[in-house]
N, C-alpha and C positions, 0 to 999 in steps of 0.2 A: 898860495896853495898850488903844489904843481899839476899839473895833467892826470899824471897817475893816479891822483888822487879822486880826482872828478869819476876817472876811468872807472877805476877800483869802484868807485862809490855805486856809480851805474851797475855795475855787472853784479854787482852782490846783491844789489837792490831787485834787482830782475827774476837773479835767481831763488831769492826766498819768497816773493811773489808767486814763482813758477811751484816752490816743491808746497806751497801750500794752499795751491789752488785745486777748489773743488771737479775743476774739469778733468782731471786726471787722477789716473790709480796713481799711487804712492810708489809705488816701481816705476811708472813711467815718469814722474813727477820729479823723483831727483835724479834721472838719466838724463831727462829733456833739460835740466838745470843746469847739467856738467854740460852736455852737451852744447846747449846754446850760449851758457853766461861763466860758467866755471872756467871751463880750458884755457878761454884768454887770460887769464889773470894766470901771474907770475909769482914765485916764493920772495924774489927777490921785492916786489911793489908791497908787499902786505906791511903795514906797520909792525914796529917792534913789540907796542905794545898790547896787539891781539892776535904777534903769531904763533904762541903754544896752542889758541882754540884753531887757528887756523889750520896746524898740523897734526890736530889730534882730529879732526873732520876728514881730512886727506886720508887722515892709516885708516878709520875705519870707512872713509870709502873705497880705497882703494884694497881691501882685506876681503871685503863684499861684491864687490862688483865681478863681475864676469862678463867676457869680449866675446861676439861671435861674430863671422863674416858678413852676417844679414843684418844686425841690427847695432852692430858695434857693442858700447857698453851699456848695461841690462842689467835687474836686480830681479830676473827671474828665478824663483825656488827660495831667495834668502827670506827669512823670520821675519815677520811684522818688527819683535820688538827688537832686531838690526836695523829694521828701518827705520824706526821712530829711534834708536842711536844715533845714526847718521844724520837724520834730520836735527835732533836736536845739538848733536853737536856744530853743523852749520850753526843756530840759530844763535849756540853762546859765541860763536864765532861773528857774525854779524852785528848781534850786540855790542860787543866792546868794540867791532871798528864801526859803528856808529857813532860811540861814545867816544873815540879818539876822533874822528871825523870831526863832531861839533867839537869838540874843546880845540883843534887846529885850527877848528873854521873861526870861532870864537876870541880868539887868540891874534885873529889877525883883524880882526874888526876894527 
């Protein structure tokens, strides 16, 4: 299992911890997600076989999100139920490269 993988595994792990922890609003919650664990990860690292949920998470974050010079990117003013889009579509997104994860990890046992 190369690096990437590990990488990938960490950052994604981090970030669905992050958008679904109670210490945070749900706008701050998958900002601080991109922010701190999303942007490192790369189109090209994602597995083949969970990058449709991966880039169906991208468009609608990136369709929602809004940039401003003080706080970067923010999900101030968008609909609860764009949020709970977004989140969920992260989550099928996570799911399947968990489930490609262990069957790689699996695999090499």
């Amino acid at each position: 299992m190369s690096f990437h993988w590990i990488y990938c595994y960490e950052k994604c792990s981090e970030a669905m911890r992050l958008m679904l922890s109670p210490r945070y609003d749900h706008r701050e919650a998958i900002a601080i997600a991109y922010k701190d664990q999303l942007i490192h990860l790369r189109d090209e690292n994602i597995p083949e076989e969970c990058k449709a949920e991966y880039l169906e998470f991208k468009k609608l974050f990136e369709k929602h999100r809004k940039i401003d010079q003080y706080t970067g990117v923010n999900f101030y003013n968008v609909k609860k139920s764009s949020l709970e889009r977004i989140t969920s579509a992260y989550a099928d997104f996570f799911l399947g490269f968990l489930r490609v994860y262990h069957e790689k990890r699996g695999a090499l046992a």
